[in-house]
N, C-alpha and C positions, 0 to 999 in steps of 0.2 A: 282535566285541565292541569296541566304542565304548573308549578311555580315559578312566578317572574315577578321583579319589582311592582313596587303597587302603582296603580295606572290612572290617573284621573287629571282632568280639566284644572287647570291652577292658572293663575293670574298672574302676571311677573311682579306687576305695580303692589302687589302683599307682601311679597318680600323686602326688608329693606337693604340687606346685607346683600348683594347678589354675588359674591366674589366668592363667599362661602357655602350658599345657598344655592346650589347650579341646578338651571331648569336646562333639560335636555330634549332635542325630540329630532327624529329623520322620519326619514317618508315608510317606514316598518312598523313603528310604531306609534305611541300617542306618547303626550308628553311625560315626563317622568321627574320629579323631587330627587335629589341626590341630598342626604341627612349629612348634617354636618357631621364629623367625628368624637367622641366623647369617650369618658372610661366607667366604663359602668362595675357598680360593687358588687364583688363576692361574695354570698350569703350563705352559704355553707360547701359541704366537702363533703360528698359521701359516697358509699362505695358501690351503690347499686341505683340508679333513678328508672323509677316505674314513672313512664309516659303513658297515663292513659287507668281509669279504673273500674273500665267494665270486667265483664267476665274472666276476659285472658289476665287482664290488670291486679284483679284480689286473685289469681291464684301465682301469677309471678311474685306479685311483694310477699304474700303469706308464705312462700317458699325460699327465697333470696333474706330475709329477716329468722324465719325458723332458722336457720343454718348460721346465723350469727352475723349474717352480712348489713354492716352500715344500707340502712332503705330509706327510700325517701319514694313517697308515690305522690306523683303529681296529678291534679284533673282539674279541668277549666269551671265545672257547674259549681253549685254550694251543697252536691251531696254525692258520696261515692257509691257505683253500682251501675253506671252507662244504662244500658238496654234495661238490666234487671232494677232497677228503681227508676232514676228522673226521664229515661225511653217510656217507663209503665208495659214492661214484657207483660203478657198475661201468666205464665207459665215456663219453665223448664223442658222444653221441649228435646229429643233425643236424649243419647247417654252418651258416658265416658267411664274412664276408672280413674278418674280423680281423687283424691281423697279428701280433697277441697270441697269438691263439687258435692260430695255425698256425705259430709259433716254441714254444710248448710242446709241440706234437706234435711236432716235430722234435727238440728239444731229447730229450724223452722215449727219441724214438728213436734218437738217437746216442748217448746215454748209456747204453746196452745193461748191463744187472747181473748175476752170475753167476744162473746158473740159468736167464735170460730166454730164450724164445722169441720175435722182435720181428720183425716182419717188416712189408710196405707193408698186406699186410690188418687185420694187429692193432696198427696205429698208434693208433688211439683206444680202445686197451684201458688201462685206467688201473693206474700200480705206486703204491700210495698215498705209502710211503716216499720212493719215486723221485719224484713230481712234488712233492710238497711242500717238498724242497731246489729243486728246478729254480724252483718258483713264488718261493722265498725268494731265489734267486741272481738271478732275471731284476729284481726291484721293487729288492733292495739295488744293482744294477749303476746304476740310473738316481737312486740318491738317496731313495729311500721310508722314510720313518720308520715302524718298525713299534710299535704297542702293541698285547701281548696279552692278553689278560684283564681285557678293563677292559669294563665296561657303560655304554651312554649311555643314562640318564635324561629328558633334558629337554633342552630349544633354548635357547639366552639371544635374544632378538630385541626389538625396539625398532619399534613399526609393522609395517611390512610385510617388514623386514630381517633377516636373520638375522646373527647375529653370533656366533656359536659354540656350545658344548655344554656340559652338565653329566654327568660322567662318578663314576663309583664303582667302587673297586676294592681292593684289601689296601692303598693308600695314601690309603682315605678320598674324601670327596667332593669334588672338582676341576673345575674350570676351564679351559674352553681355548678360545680365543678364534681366530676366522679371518675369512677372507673369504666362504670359499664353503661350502656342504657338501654331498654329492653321496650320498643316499642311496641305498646298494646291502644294505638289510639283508636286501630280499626281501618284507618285509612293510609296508615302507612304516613305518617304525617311527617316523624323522625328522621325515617328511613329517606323523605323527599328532599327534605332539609340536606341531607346527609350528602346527598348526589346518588343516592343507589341505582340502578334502572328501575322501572317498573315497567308493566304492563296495566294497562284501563279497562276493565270490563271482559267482553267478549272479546275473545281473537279475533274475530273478520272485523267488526265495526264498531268497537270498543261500548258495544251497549252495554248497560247497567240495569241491572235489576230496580223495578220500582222501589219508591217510599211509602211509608205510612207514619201517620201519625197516630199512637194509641191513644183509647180514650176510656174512663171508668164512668158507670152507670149505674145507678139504685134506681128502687121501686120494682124490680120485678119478681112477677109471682111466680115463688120457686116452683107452687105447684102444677103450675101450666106450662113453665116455661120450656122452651126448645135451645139445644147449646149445638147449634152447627158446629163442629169444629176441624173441620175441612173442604175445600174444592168442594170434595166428591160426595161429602155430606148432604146428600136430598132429604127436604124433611115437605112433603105435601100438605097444605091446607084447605083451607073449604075455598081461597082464592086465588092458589095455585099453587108451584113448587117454589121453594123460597128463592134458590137459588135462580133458575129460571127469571124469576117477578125482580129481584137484585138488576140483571143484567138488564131488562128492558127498563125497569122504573129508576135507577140511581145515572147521577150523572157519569158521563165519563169521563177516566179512566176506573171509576170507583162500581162495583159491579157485579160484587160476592157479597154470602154474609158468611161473618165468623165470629163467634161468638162463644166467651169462655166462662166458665164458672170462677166465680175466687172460694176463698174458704170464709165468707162471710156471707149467709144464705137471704138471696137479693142484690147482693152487688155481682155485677158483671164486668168482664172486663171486653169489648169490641176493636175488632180486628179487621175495620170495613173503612176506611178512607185510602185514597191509592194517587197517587201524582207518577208519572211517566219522564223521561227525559229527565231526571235531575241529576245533576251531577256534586257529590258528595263534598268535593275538595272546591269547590267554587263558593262563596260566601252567599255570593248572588241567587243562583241557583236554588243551594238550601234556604232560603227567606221565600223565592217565591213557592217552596215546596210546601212549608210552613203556612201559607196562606191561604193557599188552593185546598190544603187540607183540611185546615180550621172552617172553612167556608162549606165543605161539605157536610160539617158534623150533624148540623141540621136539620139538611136535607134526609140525613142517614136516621136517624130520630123521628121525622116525620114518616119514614118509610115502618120503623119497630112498630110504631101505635099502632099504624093500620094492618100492615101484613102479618107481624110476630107474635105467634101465641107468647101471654104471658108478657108481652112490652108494652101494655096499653097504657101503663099509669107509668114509665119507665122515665129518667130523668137523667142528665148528665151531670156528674157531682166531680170530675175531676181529668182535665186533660195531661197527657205527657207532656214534660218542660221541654223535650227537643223529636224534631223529626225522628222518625227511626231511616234510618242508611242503613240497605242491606250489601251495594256491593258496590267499591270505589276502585284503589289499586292492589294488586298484585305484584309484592316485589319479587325482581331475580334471585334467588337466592341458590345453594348450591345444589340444592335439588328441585325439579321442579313436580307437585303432587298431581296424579291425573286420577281419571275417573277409573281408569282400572285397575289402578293403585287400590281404592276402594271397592269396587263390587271383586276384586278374587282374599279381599279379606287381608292384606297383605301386612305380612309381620318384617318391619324395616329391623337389621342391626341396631342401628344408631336410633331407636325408638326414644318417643321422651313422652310421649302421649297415647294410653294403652285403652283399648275398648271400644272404641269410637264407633256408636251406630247412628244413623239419621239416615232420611231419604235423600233425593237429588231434590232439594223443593227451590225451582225453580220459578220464582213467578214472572207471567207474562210481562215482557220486557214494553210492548207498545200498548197494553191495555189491562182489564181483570183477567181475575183468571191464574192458571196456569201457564208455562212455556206450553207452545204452542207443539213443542217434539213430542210432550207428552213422557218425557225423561222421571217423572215420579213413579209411572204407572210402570214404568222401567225399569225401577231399583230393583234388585235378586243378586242381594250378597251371600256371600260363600259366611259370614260370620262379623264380628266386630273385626276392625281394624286400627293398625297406629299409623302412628305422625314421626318424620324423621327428623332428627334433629336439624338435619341440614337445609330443610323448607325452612326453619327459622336464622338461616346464618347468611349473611349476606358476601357475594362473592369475595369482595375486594374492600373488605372494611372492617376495622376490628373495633371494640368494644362497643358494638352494636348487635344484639337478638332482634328478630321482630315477633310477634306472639298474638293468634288472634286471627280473625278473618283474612288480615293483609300478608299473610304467611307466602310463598311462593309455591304457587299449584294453578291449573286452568280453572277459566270461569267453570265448568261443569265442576271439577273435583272441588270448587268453593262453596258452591251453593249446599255442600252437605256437610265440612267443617266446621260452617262457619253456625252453627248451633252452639250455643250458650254451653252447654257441657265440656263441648268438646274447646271451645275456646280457652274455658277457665283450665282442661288438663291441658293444653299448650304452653299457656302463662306457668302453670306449675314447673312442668318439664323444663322452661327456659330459664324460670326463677333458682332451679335445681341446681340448671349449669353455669349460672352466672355464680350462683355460690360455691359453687366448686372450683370455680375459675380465680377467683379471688382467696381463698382458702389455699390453695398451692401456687398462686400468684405465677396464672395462666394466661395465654390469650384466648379468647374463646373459643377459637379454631382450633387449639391444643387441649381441650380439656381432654379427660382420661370418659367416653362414656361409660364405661362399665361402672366408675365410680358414679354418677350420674346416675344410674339405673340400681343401684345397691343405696343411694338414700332415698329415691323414689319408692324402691319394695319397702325400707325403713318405716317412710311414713306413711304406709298404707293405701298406697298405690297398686289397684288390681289389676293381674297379669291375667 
């Protein structure tokens, strides 16, 4: 869904002022509010704004602040870490050569917590408590400005320029003004505001990959217990195959098990609620996805006790604060990333994101399951692969990156991107060139890459 003024049923007779106060409406649309004009306060000035604090998001600000650049990282929740905390990811799934992505695993792992189980196999098992100080200690160590809770509205821009944001928050409508802004909302949120183009979903009929909502569970016995942790994962029982028993006994579109270990022996983290049809950028949308999902938890719980070994005493101790969005827009940007970009392993010039493996995990768009082409069972890549600079630069706009799943590539070459690793080495890569661009006070379209790629090997970023 397009952005368009907000749209709703209003009453003339509530307005008292109407001279100021203009209700509008023709036979195209529904009626519309016209806001009176005001000047809203300037709350700060700074030289880099991180939109957005998932994965791609801590590795742009931890990079654009390394490098000495004024950061300011913005996220709407009251915790940073998108997918990998208030989502509740179960896991780090894929790789990259981050050097971001692979000090949080360490970090995670040396910080060992009572109770923990942690070993070299269950390094990318996520402790949500645990990496959310770790992700908070890593961005505060390098100078990261954090703001929580604040919602960005609108781009202030001038031409082709961007010049900062219009934010809202318990302190009202605000101002804040920068150089650069580096969208990592995930949805292209910035980029929309912006006027960018984008692309929805699939090319032919702009579908979207389902949602889910994750959810955390204790009580179960490590010693019995089964961890499907794929599709393709059959685990038989005395009253059937699990997988199998999922599709015919959960509602639909909900229809698999998945099921992940943490590194606390008994909690689990589940990967089985599924909603169809939602569209990420609609508010609407996301609320009924949220419910439909919640509404299954249940059902999916009553299904553990009886069918899954090892869930019989099993209990729900903790849902995600937000749906999980796996695929919204795709900006135009100056390259665009295809799927065969990835399976011949391809090594771009202009690289800024180095390693990058995952499969094509495409989940079925009208139901559980899988895509339906069977494109997972189809990944045979030549090796890792990187990410071009230019998937994150927008044609015709300058101090704007975007970072993160919304990067410009086809739904196929998304669906294996857009993993957490490889997101956070995008964020890096982009955080890299926004600091370099600011540093020799560049446009972003002009940075120098090879400079780009000599502080990425710097900070340990693996070629």
């Amino acid at each position: 869904m397009f952005f368009h003024n907000i749209i709703g049923e209003v009453r003339k007779e509530f307005f008292s002022v109407p001279q100021k106060n203009q209700i509008e409406s023709d036979a195209k649309m529904a009626k519309t509010y016209t806001e009176p004009a005001r000047k809203i306060p300037i709350v700060d000035d700074v030289d880099i704004i991180i939109a957005g604090s998932g994965p791609a998001g801590i590795g742009a600000a931890w990079a654009a602040a390394k490098h000495n650049a004024k950061t300011l990282l913005i996220e709407s929740a009251n915790v940073i870490g998108g997918m990998i905390i208030p989502g509740m990811m179960s896991h780090w799934t894929g790789t990259s050569g981050s050097s971001v992505f692979h000090e949080i695993l360490e970090r995670a792992y040396q910080a060992q917590w009572p109770n923990e189980n942690v070993n070299s196999q269950s390094k990318h098992y996520i402790n949500h408590e645990k990496e959310k100080l770790i992700l908070l200690e890593m961005l505060q160590e390098v100078g990261v400005k954090i703001q929580l809770r604040t919602n960005i509205v609108d781009v202030i821009k001038k031409d082709n320029q961007l010049n900062g944001i219009i934010t809202e928050s318990k302190s009202g409508r605000e101002a804040i003004l920068c150089k650069t802004i580096i969208d990592c909302t995930g949805d292209g949120d910035i980029a929309a505001f912006a006027g960018i183009p984008f692309a929805i979903g699939r090319e032919e009929d702009q579908g979207m990959q389902p949602a889910t909502l994750m959810f955390k569970i204790g009580g179960v016995d490590p010693k019995t217990a089964v961890y499907p942790g794929s599709f393709e994962s059959l685990v038989d029982t005395p009253k059937g195959e699990l997988q199998a028993l999922a599709k015919k006994i959960l509602p639909k579109p909900a229809g698999h098990v998945l099921l992940y270990r943490s590194t606390i022996p008994g909690i689990v983290v589940v990967n089985m609620t599924n909603v169809t049809n939602v569209n990420g950028t609609d508010v609407r949308s996301i609320s009924n996805a949220e419910i439909i999902c919640a509404k299954q938890i249940p059902v999916i719980m009553d299904f553990l006790h009886e069918y899954v070994p090892g869930y019989e005493k099993a209990y729900v101790l903790s849902t995600a604060a937000n749906v999980g969005i796996r695929e919204t827009r795709h900006i135009q940007g100056c390259y665009t990333m295809t799927a065969e970009d990835i399976v011949s392993g391809k090594t771009f010039q202009d690289w800024i994101a180095t390693k990058c493996f995952f499969n094509f995990d495409i989940h079925n768009i009208a139901g559980a399951g899988l895509d339906a082409h069977g494109a997972q069972k189809k990944f045979h890549a030549d090796g890792t692969y990187t990410i071009p600079y230019r998937c994150c630069l927008p044609q015709r706009m300058d101090g704007l990156l975007v970072a993160g799943r919304a990067i410009s590539g086809t739904h196929l070459a998304h669906s294996n991107y857009r993993a957490m690793p490889i997101c956070t080495a995008i964020g890096q890569g982009c955080g890299t060139a926004a600091a370099v661009a600011i540093a020799n006070r560049q446009q972003l379209r002009d940075v120098d890459i090879a400079t780009v790629q000599k502080w990425l090997r710097d900070d340990g970023v693996q070629l």
